[in-house]
Structure formats: C-alpha cells, structure tokens
C-alpha positions in Angstrom: 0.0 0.0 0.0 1.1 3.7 -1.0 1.5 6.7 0.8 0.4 10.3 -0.1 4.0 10.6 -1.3 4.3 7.1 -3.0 5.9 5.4 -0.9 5.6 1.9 0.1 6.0 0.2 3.5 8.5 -1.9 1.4 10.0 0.6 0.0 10.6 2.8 3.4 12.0 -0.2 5.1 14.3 -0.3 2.1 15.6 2.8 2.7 15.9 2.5 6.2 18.3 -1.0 5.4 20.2 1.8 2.9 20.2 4.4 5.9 21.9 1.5 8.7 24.3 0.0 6.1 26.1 3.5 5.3 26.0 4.2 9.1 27.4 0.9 10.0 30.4 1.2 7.2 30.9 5.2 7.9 31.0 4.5 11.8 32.9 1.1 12.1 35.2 1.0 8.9 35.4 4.4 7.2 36.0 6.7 10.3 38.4 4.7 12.7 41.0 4.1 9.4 40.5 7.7 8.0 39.1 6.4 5.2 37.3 9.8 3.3 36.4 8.4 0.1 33.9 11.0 -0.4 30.6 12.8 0.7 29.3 14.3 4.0 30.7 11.4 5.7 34.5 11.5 4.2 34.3 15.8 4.9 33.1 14.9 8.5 35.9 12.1 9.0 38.5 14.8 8.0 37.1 18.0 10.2 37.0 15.8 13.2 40.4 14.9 12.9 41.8 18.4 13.2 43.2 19.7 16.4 40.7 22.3 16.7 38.0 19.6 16.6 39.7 17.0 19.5 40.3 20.0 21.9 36.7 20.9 21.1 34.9 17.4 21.8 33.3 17.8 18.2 32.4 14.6 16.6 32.0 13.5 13.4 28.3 13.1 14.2 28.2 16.8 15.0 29.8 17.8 11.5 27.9 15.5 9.8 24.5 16.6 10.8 25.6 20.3 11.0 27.1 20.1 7.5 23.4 18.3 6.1 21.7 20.6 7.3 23.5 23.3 5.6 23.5 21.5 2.2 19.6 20.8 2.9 18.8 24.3 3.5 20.6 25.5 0.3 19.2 22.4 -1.8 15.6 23.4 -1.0 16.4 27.3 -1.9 18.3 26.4 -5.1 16.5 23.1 -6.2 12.9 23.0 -5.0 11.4 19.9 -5.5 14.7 18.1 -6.2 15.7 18.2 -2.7 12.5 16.3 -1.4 11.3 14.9 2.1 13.2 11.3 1.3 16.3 13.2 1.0 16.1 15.1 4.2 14.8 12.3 6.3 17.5 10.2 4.9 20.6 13.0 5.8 19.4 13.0 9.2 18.5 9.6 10.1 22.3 8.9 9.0 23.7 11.8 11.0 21.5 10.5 13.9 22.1 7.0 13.8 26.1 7.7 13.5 25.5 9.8 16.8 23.7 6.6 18.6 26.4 4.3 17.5 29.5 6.8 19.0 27.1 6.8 22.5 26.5 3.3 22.7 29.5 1.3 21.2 32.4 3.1 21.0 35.1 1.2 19.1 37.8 1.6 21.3 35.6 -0.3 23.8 34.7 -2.9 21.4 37.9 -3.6 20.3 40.4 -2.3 23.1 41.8 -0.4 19.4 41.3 2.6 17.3 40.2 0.4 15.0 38.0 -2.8 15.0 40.3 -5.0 13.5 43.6 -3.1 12.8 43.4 -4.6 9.3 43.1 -2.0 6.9 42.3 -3.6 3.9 39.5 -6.2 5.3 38.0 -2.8 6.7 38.3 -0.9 3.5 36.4 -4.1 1.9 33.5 -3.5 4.5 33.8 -0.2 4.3 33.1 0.2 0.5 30.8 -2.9 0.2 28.6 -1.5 3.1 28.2 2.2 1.9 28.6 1.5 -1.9 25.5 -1.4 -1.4 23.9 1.6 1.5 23.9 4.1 -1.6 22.6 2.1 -4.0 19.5 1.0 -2.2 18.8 4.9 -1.6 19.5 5.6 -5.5 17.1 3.3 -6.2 14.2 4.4 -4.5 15.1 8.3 -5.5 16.3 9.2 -2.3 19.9 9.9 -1.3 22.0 10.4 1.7 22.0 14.2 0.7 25.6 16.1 0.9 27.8 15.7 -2.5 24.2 14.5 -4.4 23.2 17.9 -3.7 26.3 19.8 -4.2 26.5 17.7 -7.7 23.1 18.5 -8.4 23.6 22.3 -8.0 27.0 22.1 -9.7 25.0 20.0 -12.7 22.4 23.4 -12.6 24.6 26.1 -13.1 27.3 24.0 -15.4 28.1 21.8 -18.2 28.8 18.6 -15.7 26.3 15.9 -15.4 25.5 14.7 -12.1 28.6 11.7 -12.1 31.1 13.9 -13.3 30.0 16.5 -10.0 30.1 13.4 -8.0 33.3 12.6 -9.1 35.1 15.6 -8.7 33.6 16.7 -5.4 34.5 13.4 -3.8 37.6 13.4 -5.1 38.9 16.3 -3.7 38.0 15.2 -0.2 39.3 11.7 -1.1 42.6 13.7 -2.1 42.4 15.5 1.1 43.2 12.8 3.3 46.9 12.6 2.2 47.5 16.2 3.5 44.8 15.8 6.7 46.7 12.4 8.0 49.9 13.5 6.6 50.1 9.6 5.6 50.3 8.1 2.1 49.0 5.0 3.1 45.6 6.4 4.3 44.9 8.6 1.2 45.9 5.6 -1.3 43.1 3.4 0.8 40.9 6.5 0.6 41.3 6.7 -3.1 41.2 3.0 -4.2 37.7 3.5 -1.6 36.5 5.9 -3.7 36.9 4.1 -7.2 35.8 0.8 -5.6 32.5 2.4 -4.3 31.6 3.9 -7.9 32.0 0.1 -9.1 29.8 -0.9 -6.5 27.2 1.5 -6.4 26.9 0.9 -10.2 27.0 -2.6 -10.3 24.2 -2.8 -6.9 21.9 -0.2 -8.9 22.2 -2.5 -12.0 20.8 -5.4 -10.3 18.2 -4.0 -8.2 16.7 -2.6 -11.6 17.7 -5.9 -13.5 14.1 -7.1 -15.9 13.3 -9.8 -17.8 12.3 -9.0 -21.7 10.2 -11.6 -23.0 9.4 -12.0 -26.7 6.9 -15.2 -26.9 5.9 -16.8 -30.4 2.4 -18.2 -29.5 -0.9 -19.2 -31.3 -3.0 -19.0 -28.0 -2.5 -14.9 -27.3 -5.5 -14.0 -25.5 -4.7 -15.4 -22.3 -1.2 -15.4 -22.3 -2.2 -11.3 -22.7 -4.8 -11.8 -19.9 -2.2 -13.1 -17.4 0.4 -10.3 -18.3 -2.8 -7.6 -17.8 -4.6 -8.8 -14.8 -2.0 -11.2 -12.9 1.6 -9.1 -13.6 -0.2 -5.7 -14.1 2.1 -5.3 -17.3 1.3 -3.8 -20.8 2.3 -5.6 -23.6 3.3 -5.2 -27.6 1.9 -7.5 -30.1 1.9 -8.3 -33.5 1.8 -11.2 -36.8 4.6 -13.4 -37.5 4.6 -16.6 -39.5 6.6 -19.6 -39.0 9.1 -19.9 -41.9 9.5 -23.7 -41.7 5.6 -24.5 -40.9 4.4 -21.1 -42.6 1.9 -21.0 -39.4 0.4 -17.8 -38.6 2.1 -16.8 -35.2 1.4 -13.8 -32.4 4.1 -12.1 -31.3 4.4 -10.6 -27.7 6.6 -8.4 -26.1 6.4 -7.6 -22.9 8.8 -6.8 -19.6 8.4 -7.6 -16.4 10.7 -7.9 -12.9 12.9 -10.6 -12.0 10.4 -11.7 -9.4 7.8 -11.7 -12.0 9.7 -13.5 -15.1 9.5 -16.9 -13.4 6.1 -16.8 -12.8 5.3 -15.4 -16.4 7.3 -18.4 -18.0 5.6 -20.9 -16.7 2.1 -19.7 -17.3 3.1 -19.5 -20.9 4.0 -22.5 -21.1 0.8 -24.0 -19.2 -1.1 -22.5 -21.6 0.7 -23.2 -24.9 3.6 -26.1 -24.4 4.7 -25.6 -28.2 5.4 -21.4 -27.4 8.8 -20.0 -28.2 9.8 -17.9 -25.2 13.2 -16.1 -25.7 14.2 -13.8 -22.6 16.6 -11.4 -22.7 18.0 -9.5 -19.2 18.2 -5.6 -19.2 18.6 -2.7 -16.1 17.4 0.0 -18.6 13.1 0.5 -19.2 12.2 3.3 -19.4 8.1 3.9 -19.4 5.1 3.5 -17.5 5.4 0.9 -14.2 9.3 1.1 -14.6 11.6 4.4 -15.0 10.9 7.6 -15.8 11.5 8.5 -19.0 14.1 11.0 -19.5 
C-alpha cells in the first residue's frame, strides 16, 4: 500500500536498510582508518580529525549533521522539488544514527583499538561494500543520503557537468584530502582506491536492483497469455503477426517486460497455456516507461 507521497511500506523499510548499512560502514570501517572516500561522511571524517576539533569534543556526528543541514537548506532554496522529504529524512537519520552508535559502542571499547580490526584492507572491503550497497538501495528508491548529491546537483544546474562527473570531482577532492589531513600516504591511497571501488559498486548494486526480464513469446494462444500479463503481472504488452518460416503457421508475437520476481512466474504460465510457445528472454537494467523508469 502507497503513501500520499508514494511510498511503500517496502520501500521505506528499504531505505531505512540503505540508511543502517552507510552508518554501520561510515562508523565502524570508514572513520576509525580515516578512510574519506567521499561525501558528507569523508568531509566529517576529516574535520574531526583536526586539532581544533579534538580540543573541542566535536564529533563526526556533530559535522555531519551540522554540514546536512546546511546543504539541505541551500538544496531546498536552489532546487525546490529536487531536494525532497526522502532526502532530508535520509541526511538525518544517518547523521543521527552515526551519533547513537558513537554513544552506545564506542570502538575503542569494542575492540580495546582505534580500530575494529587493525586490518586496513579487510575494513576498506566492508567499508566500501557497506556504503557502496547503503547508496545504492537509496539511489534506487530516489532518495539519497544528501551532501555531495546535492552539491553535484547544484553544480549539474549552473554547469556543463552531469550529475557523475560532480560526483566525481567533489568526492575526489576530499578523497585527495586525506593525504595532506593524515599526513600519511598510506591512508589517502586506501581512501582513493575506496573511492573508485564504491563507484563500481554502487553501479554494479543499482544494476541489479533494476535488472528485468524481456520476453518475446511466439504463441498461437494470445488471448490469455495477454490476460495473465494484464490482470496477474499488471504489465502492458506489444503485439503483433509473424509466421513460422519452416511451418508457414500464422504466429502472435508478444513483447512484454516484467521484474525478475515476475519472469519466473510469467514463463511458466506461458507455457501452461501453450507447451509448443517460443519464449526467448533477454536480461536488461534500462526500461524506461510507464510501471518502470521515468523517461528522461
């Protein structure tokens, strides 16, 4: 069942899942190893670092909720409707979250370390699977974690750059950063192999979660082959004549898309209701139309 806004009970426990994961790899593997490999996060993990910030008792909670709110404020006067509800409740659910998790398990307590496991690379693996994965699951329900998506976005209004290229160069920097912040070569190389790694993953995450099945069938029984894709899937579908070049038997042709979740379900009807059908099915992450994306 739908919202007002759209939004399912699925979908918001979805995004919640997105919301813990990033927390979880920001607080546990990103922060303790100086990790910065971009965002709110990696700007918060650097600030709280600085001497100024250690005498001061301020937190990377603090900055990042402080630095959100900014970036929230200014998204909603420069972008209006782009900087929605979703994003807003997803900036400070993660800023609040990381703020639980420094009150009530503090790694040094956990681990009697700095770090959690004093093995850098294992963390950086866990760091980038869990906030790469995190972002995704936001992406794909058109919410984000807010900070560098808005700067990109406002970056993407006013210049030539798309929204990856802003990305890119805005997480970049702060990635960069850490080699001057830490004053240790070691930390900004992990911090910039992070970063790459994370665009990998977010793009390989986001092209599973929207992964469809095509289906072209070759029938002679349309109608309720057409009926199940209408009133069981909820799916439109394309058809048209074909003829059998070795029998020269008149043929319908549908095409038709549904979800992963749906394509079993879809094949084996078909082929309850015509054995003899040809079903090719083809996988793809990019529909654009009614009941899937947007059309840009």
């Amino acid at each position: 069942m739908k919202n007002k806004s759209g939004i399912t009970l699925k979908h918001f426990l979805l995004i919640n899942l997105g919301i813990l994961m990033l927390a979880t790899g920001i607080y546990f593997f990103k922060a303790p190893n100086g990790f910065a490999t971009g965002g709110v996060s990696g700007i918060a993990i650097i600030l709280a670092k600085l001497p100024f910030s250690i005498n001061l008792g301020i937190t990377q909670s603090v900055y990042m909720l402080s630095i959100n709110v900014v970036l929230l404020i200014l998204g909603v006067i420069i972008l209006g409707k782009k900087c929605g509800l979703l994003t807003i409740y997803c900036s400070l659910m993660l800023s609040f979250e990381n703020f639980i998790l420094e009150l009530l398990l503090p790694i040094e307590t956990l681990s009697g370390a700095p770090t959690l496991t004093s093995q850098p690379l294992m963390e950086l693996v866990y760091a980038v699977l869990l906030t790469g994965i995190g972002s995704a699951i936001l992406f794909r329900y058109k919410a984000s974690s807010g900070g560098t998506d808005i700067v990109a976005l406002i970056l993407k209004k006013y210049t030539n750059m798309n929204v990856s290229q802003a990305l890119l160069v805005s997480d970049l920097v702060i990635a960069m950063s850490t080699f001057f912040v830490y004053r240790s070569a070691s930390v900004g190389l992990y911090a910039m192999l992070g970063l790459f790694a994370k665009v990998f993953v977010i793009d390989d995450i986001l092209d599973s979660l929207n992964m469809c099945k095509a289906f072209t069938i070759i029938t002679t029984k349309p109608d309720e082959i057409d009926e199940f894709i209408v009133n069981e899937l909820h799916h439109g579908a394309t058809m048209y004549k074909g003829e059998g070049v070795y029998t020269h038997e008149d043929k319908q042709i549908i095409i038709t898309v549904c979800r992963r979740t749906e394509a079993l379900r879809l094949r084996r009807k078909v082929k309850e209701i015509d054995p003899s059908a040809f079903i090719i099915i083809t996988k793809t992450s990019e529909i654009a139309g009614k009941g899937f994306r947007d059309a840009q």
